[in-house]
N, C-alpha and C positions, 0 to 999 in steps of 0.2 A: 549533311544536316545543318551544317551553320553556314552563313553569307559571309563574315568577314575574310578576305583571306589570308594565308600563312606565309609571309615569309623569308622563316627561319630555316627551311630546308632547300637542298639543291637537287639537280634530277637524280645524282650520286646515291643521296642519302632516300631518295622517296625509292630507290631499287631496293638498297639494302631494306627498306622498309615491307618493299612485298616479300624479299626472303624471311624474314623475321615472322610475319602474316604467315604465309605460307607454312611455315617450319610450326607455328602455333597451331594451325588449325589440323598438323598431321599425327604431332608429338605430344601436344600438351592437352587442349581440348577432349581429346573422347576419352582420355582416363582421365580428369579429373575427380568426376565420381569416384570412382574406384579409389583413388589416394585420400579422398574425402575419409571413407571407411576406412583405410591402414592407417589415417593418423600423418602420413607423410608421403612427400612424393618420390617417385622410384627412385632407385638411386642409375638407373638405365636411360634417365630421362636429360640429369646432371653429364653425361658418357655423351650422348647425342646434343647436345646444347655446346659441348665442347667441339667434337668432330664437326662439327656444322659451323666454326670459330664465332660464336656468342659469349664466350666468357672470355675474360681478361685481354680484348682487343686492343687494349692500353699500357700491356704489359711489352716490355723489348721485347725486339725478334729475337735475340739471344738467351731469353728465357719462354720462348713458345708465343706469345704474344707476336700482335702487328705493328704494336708503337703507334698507334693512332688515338692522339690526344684531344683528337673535336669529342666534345663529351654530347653534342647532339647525334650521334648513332648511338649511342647512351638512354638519351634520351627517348628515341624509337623504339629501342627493346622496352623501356618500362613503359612508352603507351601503349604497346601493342599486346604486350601481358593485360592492361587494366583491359582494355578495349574488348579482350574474348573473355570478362566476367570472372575468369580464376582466378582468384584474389590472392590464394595464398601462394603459388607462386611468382604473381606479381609484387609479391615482396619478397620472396626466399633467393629467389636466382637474382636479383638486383642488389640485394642484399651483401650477397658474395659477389656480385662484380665491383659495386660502386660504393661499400662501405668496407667493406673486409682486404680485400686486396690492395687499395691505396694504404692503409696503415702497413701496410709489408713493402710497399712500392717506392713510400717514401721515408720512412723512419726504421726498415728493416736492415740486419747486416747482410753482407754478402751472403753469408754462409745460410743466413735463414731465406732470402730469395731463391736461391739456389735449391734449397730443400724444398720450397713450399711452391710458389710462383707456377712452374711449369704444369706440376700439378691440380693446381686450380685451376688453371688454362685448358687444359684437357677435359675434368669434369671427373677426373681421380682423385680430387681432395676437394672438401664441399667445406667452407667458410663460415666461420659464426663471430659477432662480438660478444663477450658477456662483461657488462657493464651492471646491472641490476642486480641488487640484492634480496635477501628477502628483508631485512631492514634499514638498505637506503634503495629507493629508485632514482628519482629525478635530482637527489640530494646525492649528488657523485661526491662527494667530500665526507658522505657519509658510510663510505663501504668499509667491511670489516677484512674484509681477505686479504689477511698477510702476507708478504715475500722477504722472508731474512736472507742478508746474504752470509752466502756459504764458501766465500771464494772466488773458486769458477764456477758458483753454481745458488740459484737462490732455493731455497725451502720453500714450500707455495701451500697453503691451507685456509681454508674456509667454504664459500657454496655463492653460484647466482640463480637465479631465478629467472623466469619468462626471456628464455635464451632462444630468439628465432636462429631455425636451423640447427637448434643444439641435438638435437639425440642424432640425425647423422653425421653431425659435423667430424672433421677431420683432422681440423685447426684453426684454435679460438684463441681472437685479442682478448688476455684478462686485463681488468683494469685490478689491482694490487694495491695495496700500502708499503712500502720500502722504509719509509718514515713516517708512522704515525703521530708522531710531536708536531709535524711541520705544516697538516691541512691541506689543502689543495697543492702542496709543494711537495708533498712526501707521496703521491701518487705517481705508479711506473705502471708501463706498458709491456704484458712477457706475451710469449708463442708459446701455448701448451699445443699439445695433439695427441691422439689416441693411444701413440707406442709408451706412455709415460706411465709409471705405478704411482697410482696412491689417484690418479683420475679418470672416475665414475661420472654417470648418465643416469638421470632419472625416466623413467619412462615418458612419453608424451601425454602434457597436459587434456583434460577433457574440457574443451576450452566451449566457451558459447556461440565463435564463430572462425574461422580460417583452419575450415577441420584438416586440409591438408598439411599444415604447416607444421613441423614437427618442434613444436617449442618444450621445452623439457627443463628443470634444473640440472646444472653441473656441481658436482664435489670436488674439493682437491682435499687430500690427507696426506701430509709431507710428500709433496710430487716435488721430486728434481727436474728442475729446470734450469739449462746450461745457459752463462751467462751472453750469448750468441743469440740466444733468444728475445734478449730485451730489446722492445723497440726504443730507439733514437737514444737520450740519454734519460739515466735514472732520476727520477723527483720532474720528469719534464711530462710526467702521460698526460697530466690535467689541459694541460697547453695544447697539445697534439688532438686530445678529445677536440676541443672546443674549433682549430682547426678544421677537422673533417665534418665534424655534423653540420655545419652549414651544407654539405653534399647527402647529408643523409637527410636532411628536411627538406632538402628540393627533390629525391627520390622520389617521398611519401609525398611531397606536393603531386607530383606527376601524375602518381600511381593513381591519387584520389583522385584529380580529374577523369583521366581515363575510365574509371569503373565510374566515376559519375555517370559518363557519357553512356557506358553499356546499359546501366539502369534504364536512362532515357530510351532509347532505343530499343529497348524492349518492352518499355512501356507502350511508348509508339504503336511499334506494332500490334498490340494486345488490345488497346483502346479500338484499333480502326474492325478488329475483327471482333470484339466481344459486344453482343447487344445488351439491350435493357431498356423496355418500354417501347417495344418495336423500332427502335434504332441502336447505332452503334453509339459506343459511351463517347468518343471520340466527336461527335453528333452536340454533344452536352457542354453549353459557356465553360461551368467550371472546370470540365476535361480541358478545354483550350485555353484557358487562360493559365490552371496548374503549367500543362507542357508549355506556354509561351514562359513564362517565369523562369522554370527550369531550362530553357533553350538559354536565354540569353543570359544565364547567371553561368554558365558551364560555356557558354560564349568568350565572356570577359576574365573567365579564371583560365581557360586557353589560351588565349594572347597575352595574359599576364604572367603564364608560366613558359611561353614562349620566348619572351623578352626576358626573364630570370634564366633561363637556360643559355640567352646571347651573352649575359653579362655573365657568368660562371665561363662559361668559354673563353672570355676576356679579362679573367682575374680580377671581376670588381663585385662578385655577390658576398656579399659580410651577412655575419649572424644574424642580425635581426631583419635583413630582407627574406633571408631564409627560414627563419624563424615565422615571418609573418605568411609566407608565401604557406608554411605546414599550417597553420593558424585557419588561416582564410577554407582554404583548399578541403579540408578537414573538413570541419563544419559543412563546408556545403556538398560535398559526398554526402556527409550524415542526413542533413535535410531534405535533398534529391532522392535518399533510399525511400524512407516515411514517405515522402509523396507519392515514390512510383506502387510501394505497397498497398499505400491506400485507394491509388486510380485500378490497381488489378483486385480489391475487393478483398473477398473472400479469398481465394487463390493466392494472392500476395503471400499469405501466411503458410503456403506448402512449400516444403523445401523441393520439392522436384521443378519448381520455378526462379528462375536464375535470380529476379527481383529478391527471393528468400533468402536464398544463399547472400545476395551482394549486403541486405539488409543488415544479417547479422556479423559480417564480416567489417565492416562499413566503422560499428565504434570503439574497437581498439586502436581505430585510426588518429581518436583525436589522445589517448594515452601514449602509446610507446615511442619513441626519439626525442623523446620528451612531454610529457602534457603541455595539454593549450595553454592550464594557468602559465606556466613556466615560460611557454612563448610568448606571453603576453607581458611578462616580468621584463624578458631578455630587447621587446621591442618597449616599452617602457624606459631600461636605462640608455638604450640611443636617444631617445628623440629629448628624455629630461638633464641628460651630461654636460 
């Protein structure tokens, strides 16, 4: 579809890339409906994504993993999720590869590697973070959820909200207060998981778009959690957060291109076969000049997330490139839905048309890993410091 070319990939990684293709169009593709209506996707699907080695290919061979730190096979799995229009698992299994598992990978102890790592590897324990509250979201300095320490052991109570992957999750990073006097300093990082009393699931939200994805509230009511579980060191979670999400904003960058791209191309083809006025719509200036707009603006967010994906590979992508890269990428998902809606008409608006589904899935993209206002703060204090 696009003329400029790519590259950021080798003949290596365009193989792994048809196996990924391949493994989508067999595994994930024809039920997505189906998971659309349960609310979440199989948990047979997490089983086979494992045996097929897509999760945790970053993780040691000694814990299941291949040890392979190019984070662009990384990147091919989440374009090739966006690329076949399933959106909510273009974010759920990325999720758990490329947010959930490096906070265990790098700031875990042994004992919780050891517990947790192989298992996520396999597609036996399914990943969530819960960072969000129901009264702080983007305001991490504002969460209520306690952690008293207990010894070996902290006291964990409170609740998060809009927890992707929470109601099947296995094992979720909470973000905690350990010291609420100290602000972003008294923030800690624990491993809760499902074998633990006193932590509850809310059912799956009735959301207005990513109906596969199982987002749910979590409870804790005095859940012990051994002190093995906290990641890195305690009063250090807020530093650690800030750390990784530079990788969770380049995810969500990816992702949004990718399902940009599938809008387009389904609009494409819908224009060239639908008429009106005894020709095809495709036929129509403002049909071709919408799809030139959207070619080349999904063009320029390609290659710009291609080149953020070399510099993350090379240990030089900082917050507010990543920040900008969720920023940009966002929005123009958002913009490319509305357009291809309104080029497929009347239709646009049935959900048994991929454009419907991409639509409404399309603007929680510019709220969760943070909202855009937020990235626009974060790129703000680089450029004014």
């Amino acid at each position: 579809m696009f003329g400029l070319p790519r590259t950021l990939f080798t003949e290596e990684h365009e193989l792994f890339r048809v196996s990924v293709r391949d493994f989508i169009a067999k595994e994930i593709t024809p039920f997505n409906a189906e998971w659309e209506k349960n609310k979440m996707v199989s948990r047979e699907s997490w089983q086979k994504l494992g045996e097929s080695g897509f999760l945790g290919i970053q993780a040691p061979e000694h814990l299941g993993g291949m040890n392979i730190q190019d984070f662009r096979y990384n990147a091919i799995f989440i374009e090739e999720l966006g690329l076949s229009g399933c959106s909510a698992p273009a974010i759920g299994y990325p999720l758990h590869n490329d947010i959930v598992m490096p906070y265990i990978l790098h700031f875990g102890t042994e004992e919780a590697k050891a517990n947790y790592i192989p298992k996520m590897v396999t597609g036996e324990f399914i990943g969530a973070v819960a960072m969000t509250e129901p009264g702080a979201g983007s305001d991490l300095q504002g969460i209520s959820t306690s952690a008293i320490d207990q010894g070996d052991s902290y006291l964990v109570n409170g609740s998060k909200t809009f927890i992707t992957n929470g109601y099947l999750s296995d094992v979720v990073v909470v973000a905690v207060k350990t010291d609420p006097k100290k602000g972003a300093k008294g923030i800690s990082l624990l491993l809760l998981d499902n074998t633990m009393k006193g932590y509850t699931k809310g059912l799956p939200f009735e959301k207005v778009g990513l109906h596969a994805q199982d987002t749910c509230e979590l409870f804790f009511e005095d859940v012990v959690v051994p002190k093995e579980n906290l990641l890195g060191k305690e009063g250090e979670g807020f530093k650690y957060l800030m750390t990784e999400l530079a990788q969770e904003r380049l995810v969500v960058a990816l992702a949004a291109v990718a399902l940009g791209e599938y809008m387009l191309q389904e609009t494409i083809t819908y224009v060239k076969q639908r008429k009106a006025f005894n020709q095809a719509i495709s036929d129509f200036q403002n049909t071709r000049f919408k799809l030139a707009e959207m070619c080349a603006a999904l063009e320029q967010g390609r290659i710009y997330c291609d080149y953020l994906v070399q510099l993350h590979n090379e240990g030089k992508l900082d917050s507010a490139m990543a920040s900008a890269a969720k920023y940009n990428m966002t929005e123009l998902q958002c913009k490319v839905a509305d357009e291809c809606v309104q080029l497929h008409g009347g239709y646009g608006y049935m959900w048994n048309y991929g454009v419907a589904r991409a639509y409404a899935d399309a603007r929680v993209q510019r709220i969760y890993a943070g909202t855009n206002e937020i990235m626009k703060e974060l790129i703000a204090r680089k450029i004014l410091k």
